[in-house]
N, C-alpha and C positions, 0 to 999 in steps of 0.2 A: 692848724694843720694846712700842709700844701692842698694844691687844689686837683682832684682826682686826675690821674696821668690819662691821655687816650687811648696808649696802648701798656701790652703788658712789658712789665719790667725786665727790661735789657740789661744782663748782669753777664759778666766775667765769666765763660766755659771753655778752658781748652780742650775738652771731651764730649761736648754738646753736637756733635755731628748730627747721632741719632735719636730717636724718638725715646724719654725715658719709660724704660719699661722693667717688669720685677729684673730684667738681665744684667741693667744698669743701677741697681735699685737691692741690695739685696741684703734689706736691711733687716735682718731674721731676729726674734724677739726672744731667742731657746736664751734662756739663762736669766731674762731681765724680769724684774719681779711686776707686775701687771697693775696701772696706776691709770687711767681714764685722760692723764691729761699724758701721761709719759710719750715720747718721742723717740724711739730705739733706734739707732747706725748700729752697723757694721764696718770694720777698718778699713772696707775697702773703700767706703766714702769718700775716703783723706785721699785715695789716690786717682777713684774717677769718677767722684760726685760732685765735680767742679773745679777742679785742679788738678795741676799734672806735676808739683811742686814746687815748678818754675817759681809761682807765690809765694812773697815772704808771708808766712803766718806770723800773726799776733801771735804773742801770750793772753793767754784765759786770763779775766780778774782776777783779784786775790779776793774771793768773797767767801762768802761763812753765813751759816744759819744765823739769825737775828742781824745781819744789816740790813740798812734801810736805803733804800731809794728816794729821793726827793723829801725824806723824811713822813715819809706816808709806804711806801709797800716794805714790808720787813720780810725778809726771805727765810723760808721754814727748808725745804727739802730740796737740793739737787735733785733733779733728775734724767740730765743728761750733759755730756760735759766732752765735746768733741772740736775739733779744729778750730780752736781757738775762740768756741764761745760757750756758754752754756745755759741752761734751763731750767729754770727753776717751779716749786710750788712755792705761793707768799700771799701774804695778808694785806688786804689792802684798810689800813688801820684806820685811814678816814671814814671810809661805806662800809667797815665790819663787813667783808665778805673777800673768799678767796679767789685768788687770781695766779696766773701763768704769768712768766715773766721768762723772754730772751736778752739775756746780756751779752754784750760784748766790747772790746775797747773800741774807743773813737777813733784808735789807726789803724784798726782792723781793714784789711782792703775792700771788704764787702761792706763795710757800715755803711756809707751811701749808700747804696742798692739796698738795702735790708731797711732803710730809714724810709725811702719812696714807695718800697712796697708796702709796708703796713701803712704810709699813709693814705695809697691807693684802698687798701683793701677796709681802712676803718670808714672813707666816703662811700665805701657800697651800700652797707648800712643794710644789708638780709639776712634775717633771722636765721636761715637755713646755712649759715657760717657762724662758726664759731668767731665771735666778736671783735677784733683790735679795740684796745680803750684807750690807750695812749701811746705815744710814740716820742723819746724823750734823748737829747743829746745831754750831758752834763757830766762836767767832773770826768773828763776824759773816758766817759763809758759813753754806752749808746744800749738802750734799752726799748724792747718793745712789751707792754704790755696789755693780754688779752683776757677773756671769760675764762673761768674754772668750772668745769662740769661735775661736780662729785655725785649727782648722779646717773652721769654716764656712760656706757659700756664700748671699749673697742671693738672694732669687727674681730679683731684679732681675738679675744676671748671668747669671744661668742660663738665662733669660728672653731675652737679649742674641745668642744664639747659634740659639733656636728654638724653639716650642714645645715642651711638655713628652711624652711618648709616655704614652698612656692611660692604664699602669700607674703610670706615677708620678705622675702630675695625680690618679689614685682616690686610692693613699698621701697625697698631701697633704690633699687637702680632707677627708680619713676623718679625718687626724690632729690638721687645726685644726679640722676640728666640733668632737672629742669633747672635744678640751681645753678651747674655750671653753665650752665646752656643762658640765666641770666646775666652772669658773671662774664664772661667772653664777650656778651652786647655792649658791656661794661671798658672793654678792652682788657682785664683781668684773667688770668692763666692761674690753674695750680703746681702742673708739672711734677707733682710728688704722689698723687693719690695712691696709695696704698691701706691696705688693711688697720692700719695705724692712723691713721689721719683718720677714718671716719669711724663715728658715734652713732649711738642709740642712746637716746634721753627713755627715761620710764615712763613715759606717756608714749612711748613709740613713735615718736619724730626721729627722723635721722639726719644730724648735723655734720658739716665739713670743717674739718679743723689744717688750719695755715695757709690759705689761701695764701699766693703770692707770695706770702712771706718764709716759709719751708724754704722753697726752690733759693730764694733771695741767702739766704743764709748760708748754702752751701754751693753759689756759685753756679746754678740750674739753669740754664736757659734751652729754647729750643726752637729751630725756624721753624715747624708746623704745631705749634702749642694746642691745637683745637684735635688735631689728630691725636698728639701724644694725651691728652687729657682724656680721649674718647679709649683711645686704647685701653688705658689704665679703667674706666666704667669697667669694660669688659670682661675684664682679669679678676676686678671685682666679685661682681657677677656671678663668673666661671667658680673663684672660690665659695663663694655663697652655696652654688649648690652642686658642689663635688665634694668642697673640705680638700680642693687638693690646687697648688699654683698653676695655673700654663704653662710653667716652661720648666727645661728639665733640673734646674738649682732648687734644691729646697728655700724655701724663705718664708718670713712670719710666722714659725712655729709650723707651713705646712708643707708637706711633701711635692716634692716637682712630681712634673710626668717622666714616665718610663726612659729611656735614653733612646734615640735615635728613629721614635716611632711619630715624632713631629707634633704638630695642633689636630688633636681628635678633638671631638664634639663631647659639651658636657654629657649626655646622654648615651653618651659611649664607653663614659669614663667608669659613671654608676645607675645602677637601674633604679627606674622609675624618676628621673629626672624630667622636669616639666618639660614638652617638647618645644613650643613654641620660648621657653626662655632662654632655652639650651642654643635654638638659633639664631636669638638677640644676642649671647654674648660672644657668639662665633662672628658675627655683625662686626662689633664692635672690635672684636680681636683682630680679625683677617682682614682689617681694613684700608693694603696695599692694592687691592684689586686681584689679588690671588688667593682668591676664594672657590673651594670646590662646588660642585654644579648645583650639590642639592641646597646651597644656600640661597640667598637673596640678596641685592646689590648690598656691598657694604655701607656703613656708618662711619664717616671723615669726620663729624663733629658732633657733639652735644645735642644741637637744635633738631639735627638727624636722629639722632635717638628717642628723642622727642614724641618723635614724627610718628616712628617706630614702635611704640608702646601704646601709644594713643590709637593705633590701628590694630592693637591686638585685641581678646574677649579678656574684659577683665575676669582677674582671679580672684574670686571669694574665698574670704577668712573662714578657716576650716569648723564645721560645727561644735560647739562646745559638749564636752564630755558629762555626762551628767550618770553620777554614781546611784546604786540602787539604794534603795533607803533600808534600815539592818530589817529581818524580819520579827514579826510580830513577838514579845515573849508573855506566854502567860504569866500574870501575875500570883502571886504563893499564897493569896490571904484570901479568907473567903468571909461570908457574915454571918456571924452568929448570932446568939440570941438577945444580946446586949450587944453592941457596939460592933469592934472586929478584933478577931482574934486571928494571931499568924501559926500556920499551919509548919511543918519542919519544912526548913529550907531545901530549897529544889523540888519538894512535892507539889506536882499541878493537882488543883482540886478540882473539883468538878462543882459547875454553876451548878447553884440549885435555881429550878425551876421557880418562875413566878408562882404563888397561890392559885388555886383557879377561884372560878367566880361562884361567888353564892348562885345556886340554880334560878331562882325565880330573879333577882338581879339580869344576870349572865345571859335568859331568855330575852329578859326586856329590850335588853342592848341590843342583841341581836336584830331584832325585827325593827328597831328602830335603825338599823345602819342600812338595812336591806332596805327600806322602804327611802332611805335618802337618795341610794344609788339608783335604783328605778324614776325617781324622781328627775336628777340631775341626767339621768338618759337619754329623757324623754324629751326634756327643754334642749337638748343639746339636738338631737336630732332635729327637732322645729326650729331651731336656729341655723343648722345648716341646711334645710330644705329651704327656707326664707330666701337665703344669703343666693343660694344658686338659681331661683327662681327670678330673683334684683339682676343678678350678672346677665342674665338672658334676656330682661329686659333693658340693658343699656350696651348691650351688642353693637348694634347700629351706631352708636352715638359714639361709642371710641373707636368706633372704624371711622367716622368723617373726622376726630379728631388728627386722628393718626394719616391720612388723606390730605387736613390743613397742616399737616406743619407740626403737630404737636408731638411731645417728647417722649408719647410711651412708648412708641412703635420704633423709635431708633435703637440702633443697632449701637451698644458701649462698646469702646476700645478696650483691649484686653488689659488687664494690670500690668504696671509693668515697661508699658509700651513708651517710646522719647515722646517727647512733646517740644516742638522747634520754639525755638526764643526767637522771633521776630526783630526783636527792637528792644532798648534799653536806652536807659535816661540817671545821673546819677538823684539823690531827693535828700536835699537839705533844710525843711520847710522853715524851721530856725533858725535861719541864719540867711543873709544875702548874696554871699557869697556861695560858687558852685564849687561841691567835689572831685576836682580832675576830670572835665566832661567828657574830653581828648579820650579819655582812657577805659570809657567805662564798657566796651564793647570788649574790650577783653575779657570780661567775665562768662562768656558765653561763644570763646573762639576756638574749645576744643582743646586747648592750650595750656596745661597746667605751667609751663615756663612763660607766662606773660599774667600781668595782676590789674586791676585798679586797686588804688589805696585812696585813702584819704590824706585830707590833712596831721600832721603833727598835733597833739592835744598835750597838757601839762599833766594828766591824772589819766587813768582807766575809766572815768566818766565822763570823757570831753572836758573835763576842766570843770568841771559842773556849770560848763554853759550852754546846756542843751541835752534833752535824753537819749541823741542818738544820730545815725546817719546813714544812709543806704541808699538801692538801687529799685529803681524801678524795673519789671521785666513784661515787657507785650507778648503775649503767646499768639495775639494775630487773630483770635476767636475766643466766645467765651468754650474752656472746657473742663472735662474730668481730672482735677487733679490730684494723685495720691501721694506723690512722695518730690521733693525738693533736695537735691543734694549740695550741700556747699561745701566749696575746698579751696578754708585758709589760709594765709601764714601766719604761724604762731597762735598761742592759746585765747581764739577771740567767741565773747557770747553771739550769739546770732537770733532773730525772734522771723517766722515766717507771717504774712501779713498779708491779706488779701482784699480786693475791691469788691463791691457787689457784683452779681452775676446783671445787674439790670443795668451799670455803669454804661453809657453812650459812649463816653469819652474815656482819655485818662485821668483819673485822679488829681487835684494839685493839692489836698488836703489831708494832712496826716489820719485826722478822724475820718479820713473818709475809706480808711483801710481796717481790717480787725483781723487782731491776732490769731493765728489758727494753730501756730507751732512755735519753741521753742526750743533752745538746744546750745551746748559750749565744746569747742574740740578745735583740730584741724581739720576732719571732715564729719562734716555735721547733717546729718541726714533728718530733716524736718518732714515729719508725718502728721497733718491733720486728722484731730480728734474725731471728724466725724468729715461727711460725703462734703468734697468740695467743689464749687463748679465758679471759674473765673476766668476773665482774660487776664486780669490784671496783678500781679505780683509784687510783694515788696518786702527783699532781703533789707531787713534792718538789722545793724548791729548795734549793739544794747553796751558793750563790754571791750577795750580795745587790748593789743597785747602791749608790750615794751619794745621800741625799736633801736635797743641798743645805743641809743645815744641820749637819754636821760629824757626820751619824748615819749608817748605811745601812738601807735597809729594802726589801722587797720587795713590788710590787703585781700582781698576777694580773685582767687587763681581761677575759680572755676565755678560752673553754678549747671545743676543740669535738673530736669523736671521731667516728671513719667505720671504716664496716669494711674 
């Protein structure tokens, strides 16, 4: 593959003046049957989604379910088949697994551009994009091939049933800021984002699908790309949690707004929309600088939204519903004088009472039960008279404790509360070699769009050469701590690890840390089993994800600590 371009891909628009947004964009999904990886236009594409005709079009392949590509991806289903190129569902019969394929001819006037951008976007190499796997010139075609999601869902469907509820509409637009927001460091643009391009995997990750490569195929460019991308979050967003588009054309199966009454605020739109989300996506929408009063400066790019989200109270995932359990039903059988015998069905019987006790038994028990209780009374009272009479007599002594320095008389931090990360160190005790050292301060910068990662490994166990790899974190003193949040990319195990509270120094020994928590996700919330008091921390991961390029590697977005 070429070697990653530094900016984004400069293609062919005689219609690219303005920002693309649903107005130029209005690619409506009413009629096309609902496919995870599908890609749905509208006719107007053909005349200002990148050309004004002037272009000579290609002819489309002449392709057909079961041909093969390079004699490896065999093409099962069309599913989309527009200005001279089309999209396929295919098998990729090498890896036995399904794949997305863009065709087109090799004199297509966009194959260049459409070649540099999926090779730009296959060097990015982030999970939180749906993947480029290859990028292939041959046999007078030009093909790009990327990941098949089969289990994952369009916004546009999901969309279809009702808006999104607060916590999942934060999850999303937290997860396409930060990604675009790495993507454009990248010099990388999408210019298409709409409802159709992004996913929800069923682990509740949400992935960007066509980076670069969309916009490149139909001719997309734009002089403020970091705007028009920012815009399009917005609109997002806005659909999230209204169920209705920004502007006043219907598009993606949802209703514009009314005619002539302009950008009202989601929370305008429908009641009980979250307030503070509602003025994030008015942020991102209104972000000419013609923003009404009661907003806050707008949002020009990605890394601004960022910014923007990170500064709000996060939104907790809604209590889970828990059904009553059925009520009690008497049983129909009662016991007879052998065994059991069933009474007519639906008649409740009546318990028979226990026997009572033979009289001189029945007396016996009695006085013996009465005379335990009187017993165990009496020791009990002389136990607590003992205990409080000790407590009075070392009065004095935990007052000079409490006087020197000692830990009963201090006052604990509430639960709950941040606890600052000082300092951080990457810890590979296994090896000689350091983990990205440059990088490892981003895991504690507030920043879910910046990472440390590690090295590349052949296996999800380091290759089996070594159990593991992680970070150190200095909290600056020893303290209380109760809970450790970490926020990955992609599906990685994670083990929480801690130094003694009598530790002088830091740590250079693996054994000199012991496991207190464990845990597998994107955000993985590590809670010790029992009271733990450290300065010293250590996020190890146990378990890496796959980084889309036949490697695995592990990246660490975020790491925060509360007592």
């Amino acid at each position: 593959m070429a070697e990653r371009s530094t900016a984004a891909v400069d293609v062919a628009d005689n219609s690219g003046d303005e920002p693309l947004t649903a107005k130029a964009d209005q690619a409506t999904a009413d009629g096309v049957a609902q496919n995870p990886e599908r890609d749905t236009e509208s006719d107007e594409a053909k005349g200002s989604g990148g050309t004004d005709g002037s272009e000579t079009q290609a002819s489309p392949p002449e392709l057909h379910s079961g041909h093969k590509l390079a004699r490896r991806y065999r093409l099962e289903e069309c599913v989309t088949r527009l200005d001279g190129f089309s999209s396929w569902r295919a098998v990729d019969e090498k890896l036995r697994r399904a794949v997305g394929v863009h065709v087109l001819p090799a004199d297509h006037p966009r194959a260049r551009s459409v070649l540099a951008a999926a090779r730009s976007a296959a060097l990015l190499g982030d999970p939180r994009f749906v993947q480029v796997l290859d990028a292939v010139e041959e046999n007078d075609l030009v093909y790009v091939v990327h990941e098949w999601l089969p289990d994952a869902t369009e916004l546009t469907t999901l969309l279809s049933s009702g808006p999104l509820e607060p916590h999942d509409a934060y999850q999303m637009v937290s997860q396409l800021s930060s990604a675009m927001a790495a993507a454009h460091r990248e010099g990388l643009a999408h210019l298409r984002l709409n409802p159709n391009a992004v996913l929800r995997t069923s682990t509740g990750q949400w992935r960007i699908r066509g980076l670069a490569v969309n916009a490149a195929l139909r001719g997309i460019s734009s002089d403020t790309p970091q705007r028009t991308d920012t815009e399009s979050i917005g609109a997002l967003l806005y659909a999230a949690l209204t169920q209705r588009w920004p502007y006043e054309d219907d598009a993606y199966g949802l209703s514009g707004l009314p005619k002539d009454v302009g950008l009202i605020a989601p929370d305008q739109v429908r009641a009980g929309v979250h307030r503070g989300l509602s003025e994030l996506a008015m942020r991102a929408l209104a972000n000419d600088g013609a923003t009404a009063s009661r907003h806050e400066s707008p949002c020009t790019m990605p890394e601004e939204l960022v910014k923007a989200i990170g500064e709000m109270p996060r939104i907790r995932p809604p209590e889970p519903a828990f059904t009553a359990p059925p009520e009690y039903q008497r049983t129909t059988y009662q016991q007879g004088t052998y065994g059991r015998t069933a009474s007519h069905p639906g008649a409740a019987q009546p318990i028979q009472p226990p026997p009572p006790l033979q009289s001189r038994t029945g007396k016996a028990l009695k006085w013996a039960v009465a005379a335990l209780l009187i017993a165990a009374l009496g020791l009990g009272s002389w136990q607590l008279a003992d205990a409080l009479m000790d407590q009075g007599d070392k009065g004095d002594t935990n007052k000079s404790q409490t006087d020197d320095g000692g830990d009963k008389g201090l006052k604990k931090p509430a639960a709950g509360t941040p606890i600052a990360i000082k300092g951080a160190r990457d810890f590979d005790p296994f090896s000689d070699q350091s983990e990205k050292p440059s990088d490892v301060g981003k895991v504690y910068d507030s920043s879910p769009a910046t990472y440390w990662q590690t090295d590349f490994y052949l296996s999800p166990k380091f290759g089996n050469l070594k159990p593991g790899v992680g970070v150190i974190l200095d909290l600056g003193k020893v303290q209380q701590v109760g809970k450790a949040t970490v926020t990955v990319l992609g599906q990685t195990s994670v083990e929480l690890r801690a130094a003694s509270a009598e530790s002088a120094s830091e740590p250079t020994s693996f054994d000199d840390f012991t496991k207190v928590a464990d845990g597998s996700g994107t955000t993985v919330e590590l809670r010790p089993g029992k009271s733990l008091k450290t300065r010293y921390l250590l996020v190890w991961l146990t378990q890496l994800p796959p980084d889309n390029a036949g490697h695995w590697r592990g990246r660490v977005a975020d790491v925060k600590v509360t007592s």
